[in-house]
N, C-alpha and C positions, 0 to 999 in steps of 0.2 A: 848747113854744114854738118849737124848731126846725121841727115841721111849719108851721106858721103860715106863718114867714119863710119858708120856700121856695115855699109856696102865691102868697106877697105877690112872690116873685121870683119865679116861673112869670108871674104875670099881670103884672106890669112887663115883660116880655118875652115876652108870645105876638104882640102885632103883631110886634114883628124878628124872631119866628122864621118868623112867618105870611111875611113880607114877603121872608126868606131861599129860604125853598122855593120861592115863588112865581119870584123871580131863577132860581134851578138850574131850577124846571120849565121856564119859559119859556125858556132857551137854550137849555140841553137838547134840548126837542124841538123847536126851530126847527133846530139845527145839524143834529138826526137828522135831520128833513125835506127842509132843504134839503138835506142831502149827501145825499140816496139819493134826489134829483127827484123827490120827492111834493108838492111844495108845491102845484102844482096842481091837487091831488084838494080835491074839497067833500066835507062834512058838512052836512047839512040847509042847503042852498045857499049855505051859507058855507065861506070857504078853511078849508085844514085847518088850515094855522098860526095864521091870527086865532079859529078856533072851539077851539082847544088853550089861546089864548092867551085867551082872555076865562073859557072854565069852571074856569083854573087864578088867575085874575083875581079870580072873582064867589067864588070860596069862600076866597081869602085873604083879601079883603074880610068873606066872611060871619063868618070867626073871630076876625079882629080886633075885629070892629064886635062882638061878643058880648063880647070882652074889656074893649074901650073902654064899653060899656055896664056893666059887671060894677065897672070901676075908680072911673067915674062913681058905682055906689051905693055904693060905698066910700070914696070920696072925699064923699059928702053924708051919710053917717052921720057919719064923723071931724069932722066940724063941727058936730055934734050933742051927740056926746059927749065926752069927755074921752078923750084918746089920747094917748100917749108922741109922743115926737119924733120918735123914728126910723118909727113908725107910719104917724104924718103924710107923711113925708118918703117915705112907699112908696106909699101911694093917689095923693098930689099926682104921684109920680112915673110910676104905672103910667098916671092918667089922662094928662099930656101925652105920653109914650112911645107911648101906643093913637092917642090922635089922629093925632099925628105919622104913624105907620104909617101912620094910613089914606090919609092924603094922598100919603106914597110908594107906598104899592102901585096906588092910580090911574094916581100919573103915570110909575111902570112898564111897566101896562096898553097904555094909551093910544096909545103911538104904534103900536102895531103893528095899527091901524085908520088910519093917517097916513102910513104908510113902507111901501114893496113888501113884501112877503113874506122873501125871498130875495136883496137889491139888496147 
């Protein structure tokens, strides 16, 4: 039963963790960037900081959306069958948690296609 709960608390919690690293990558290496005057180098004709900041962007996305999918058929079985409270209370919960993520980790994303680089 304990591997269960942890499995059901891992996935209530991979969008915040996804959305956590995603915060540290993106500073991170805007601050490394900016402080060592790279900002102005491209990658595949994009800045280096908006092309850091969207592949670190598109794969927090990818793993949330895997989790919020994952919570989703867990959350549509629990309605199906008979489940404890506390059961209940961890699908309902992992599904609005994933959502919620995804929508912060966009509007993390986002502005740094909106704002200088380096400003």
């Amino acid at each position: 039963m304990a591997a269960v709960r942890t499995g059901q608390v891992l996935l209530m919690l991979a969008g915040l963790i996804a959305w956590a690293v995603q915060f540290s990558l993106i500073y991170g290496a805007t601050s490394t960037l900016c402080g060592r005057e790279w900002a102005d180098a491209t990658l595949l004709g994009l800045g280096i900081v908006p092309a850091s900041i969207l592949t670190v962007t598109l794969a927090a996305l990818a793993v949330t959306a895997a989790a919020f999918a994952w919570s989703l058929k867990g959350y549509r079985s629990a309605e199906t069958r008979p489940v404890s409270a506390a059961d209940r209370f961890m699908v309902q919960s992992a599904a609005l948690v994933n959502g919620f993520s995804l929508i912060v980790i966009l509007w993390q994303g986002i502005p740094a296609f909106i704002l200088p680089a380096c400003a």
